[in-house]
N, C-alpha and C positions, 0 to 999 in steps of 0.2 A: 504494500500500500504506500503512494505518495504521503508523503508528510508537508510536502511545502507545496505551493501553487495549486489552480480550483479543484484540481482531484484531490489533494489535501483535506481541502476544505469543507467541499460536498461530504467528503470521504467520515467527519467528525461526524457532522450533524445526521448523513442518513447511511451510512455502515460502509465500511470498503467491497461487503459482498454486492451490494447493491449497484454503487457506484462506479465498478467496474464490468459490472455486466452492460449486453447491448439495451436492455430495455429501459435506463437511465440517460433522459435527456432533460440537463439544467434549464434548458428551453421552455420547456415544458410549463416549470410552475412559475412560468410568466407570462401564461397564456390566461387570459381572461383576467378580468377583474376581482374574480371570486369564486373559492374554493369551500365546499362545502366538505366542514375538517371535524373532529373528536378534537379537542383537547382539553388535555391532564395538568395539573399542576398537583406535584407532590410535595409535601415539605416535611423538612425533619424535624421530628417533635425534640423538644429541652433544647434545641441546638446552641442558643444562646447560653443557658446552663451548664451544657459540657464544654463551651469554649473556655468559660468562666474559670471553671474547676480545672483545668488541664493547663498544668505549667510546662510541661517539655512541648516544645511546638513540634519534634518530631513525630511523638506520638501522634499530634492532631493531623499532620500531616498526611501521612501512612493513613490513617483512618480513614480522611475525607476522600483523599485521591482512590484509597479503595471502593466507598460509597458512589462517587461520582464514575467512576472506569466500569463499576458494575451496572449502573444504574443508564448508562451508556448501550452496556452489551443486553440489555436485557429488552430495551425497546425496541433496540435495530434488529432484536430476533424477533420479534413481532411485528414487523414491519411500519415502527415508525421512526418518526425524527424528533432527535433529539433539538429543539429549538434552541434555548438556554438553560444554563446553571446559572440561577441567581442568589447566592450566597447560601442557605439550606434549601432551596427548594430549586427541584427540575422540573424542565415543562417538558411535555412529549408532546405532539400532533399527528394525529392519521389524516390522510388523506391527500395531500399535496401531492405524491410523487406513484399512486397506486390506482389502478382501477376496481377496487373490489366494491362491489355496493354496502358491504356493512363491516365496519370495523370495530363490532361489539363485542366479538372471540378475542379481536389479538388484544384491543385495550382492560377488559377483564382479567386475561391470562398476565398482562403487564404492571398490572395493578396488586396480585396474588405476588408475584414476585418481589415486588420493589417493597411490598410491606415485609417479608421473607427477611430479604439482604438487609432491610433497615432496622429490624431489630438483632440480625448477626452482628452490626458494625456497633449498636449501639451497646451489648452485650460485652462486645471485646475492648469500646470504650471505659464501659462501666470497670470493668477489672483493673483500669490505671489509674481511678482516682477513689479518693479516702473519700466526699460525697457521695451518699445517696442522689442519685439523679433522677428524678421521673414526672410527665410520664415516660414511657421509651416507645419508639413506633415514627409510627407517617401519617400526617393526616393527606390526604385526595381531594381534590375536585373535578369533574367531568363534564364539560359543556360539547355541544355541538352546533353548529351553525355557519356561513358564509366567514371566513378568512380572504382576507386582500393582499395579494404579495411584490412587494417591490424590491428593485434591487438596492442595495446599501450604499453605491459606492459606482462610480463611473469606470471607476477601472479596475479595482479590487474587485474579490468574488466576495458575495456574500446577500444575503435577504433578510428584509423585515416583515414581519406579519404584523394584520390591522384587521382589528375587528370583534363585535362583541364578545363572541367567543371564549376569546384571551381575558378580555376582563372578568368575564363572569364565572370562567374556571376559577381565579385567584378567588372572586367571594366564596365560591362555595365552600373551597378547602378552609376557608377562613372560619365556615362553620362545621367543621368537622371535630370531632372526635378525634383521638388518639386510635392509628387502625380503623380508620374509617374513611367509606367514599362516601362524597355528597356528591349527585350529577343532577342534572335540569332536567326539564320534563320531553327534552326532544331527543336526552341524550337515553337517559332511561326506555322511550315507545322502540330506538334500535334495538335497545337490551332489548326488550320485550319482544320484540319481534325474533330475533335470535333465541330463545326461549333460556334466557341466561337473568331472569329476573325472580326467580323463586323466595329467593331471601332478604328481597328489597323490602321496607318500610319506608310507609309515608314519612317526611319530615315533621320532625316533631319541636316544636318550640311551648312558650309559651300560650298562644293559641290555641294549640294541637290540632291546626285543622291545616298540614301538610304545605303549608305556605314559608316561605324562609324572606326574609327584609335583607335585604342584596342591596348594599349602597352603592348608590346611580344608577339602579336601577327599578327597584320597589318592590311589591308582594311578589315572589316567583313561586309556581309550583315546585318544588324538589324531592327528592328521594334518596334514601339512607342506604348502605349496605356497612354490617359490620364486617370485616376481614378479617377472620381468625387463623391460625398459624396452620398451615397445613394445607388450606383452604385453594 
């Protein structure tokens, strides 16, 4: 795999198997104005906590580049992209660079994993410091909707995404649990149609009538899954 230049580059964000086969054209996800996408935003629970408590910056080091390198191979085996790492939390996206009509199996199966890996990294953290740290885990969000893609840079490789999507994956996971997904009502009827919705509940807050307060954007329908180890 290239390491420098757009094969590089493509090569992070959507996997070197991908990137180097014939069915990957950069072209591509600059065609149209809008891509109807899944995305995730995962974030790591205590993160702020464990930076706190943890004096050797080796340890942290090792730890997070383990997090992020797995967290990496885990989407690009289910066929997404890895967007950004933004400080604890990763974003993944389906649908940019694939033709499948439902991307409920691979962001499911990618969601089972990344709660997996994030409480092994957070386990192996725990053993370095004299703190109790918790809780431990990943909280999820999951939207679906119209993604807009431009490029970053006139001569450099690279792209930004725009669109509701991104932001209202970030609330959800804002309202998650520790191991838990919250996805929106369009991302959930995929689940459902994929028949991958068994264990979902309604969102539940104060109200309890399945509605979540999503700032800037208002009463949203949502839906719960807890993620248990194994699962």
């Amino acid at each position: 795999m290239k390491t420098t230049g757009p094969d590089g580059w493509y090569a992070f964000h959507f996997g070197s198997k991908l990137v180097s086969s014939t069915d990957f054209n950069p072209d591509r996800l600059f065609e149209g104005s809008n891509k109807e996408c899944s995305v995730m935003f995962a974030d790591f629970c205590s993160f702020t906590s464990f930076t706190r408590a943890t004096e050797n910056i080796k340890v942290l080091e090792t730890l997070l580049t383990s997090f992020y390198s797995q967290a990496r191979r885990i989407i690009h085996k289910h066929s997404g992209m890895l967007y950004q790492i933004v400080g604890d939390c990763v974003i993944g996206v389906w649908g940019l660079q694939t033709d499948e009509e439902s991307n409920a199996q691979s962001v499911m199966e990618t969601a089972a994993e990344l709660v997996e890996i994030t409480r092994e990294v957070a386990d192996e953290w725990q053993s370095h410091l004299d703190l109790l740290i918790e809780p431990k885990g990943l909280r999820l969000g999951l939207s679906k909707g119209a993604v807009t893609v431009i490029r970053r840079d006139g001569v450099y490789p690279g792209l930004l995404l725009f669109g509701n999507p991104l932001n209202l994956a970030s609330r959800l996971q804002s309202a998650a649990q520790p191991n838990q997904l919250v996805c929106s009502n369009a991302a959930y009827k995929e689940i459902e149609q994929a028949g991958l919705n068994s264990k979902f509940q309604p969102y539940r807050c104060e109200s309890s009538d399945g509605y979540l307060d999503a700032k800037n954007f208002g009463r949203l329908k949502a839906w719960v899954l807890d993620i248990s180890k194994g699962s």
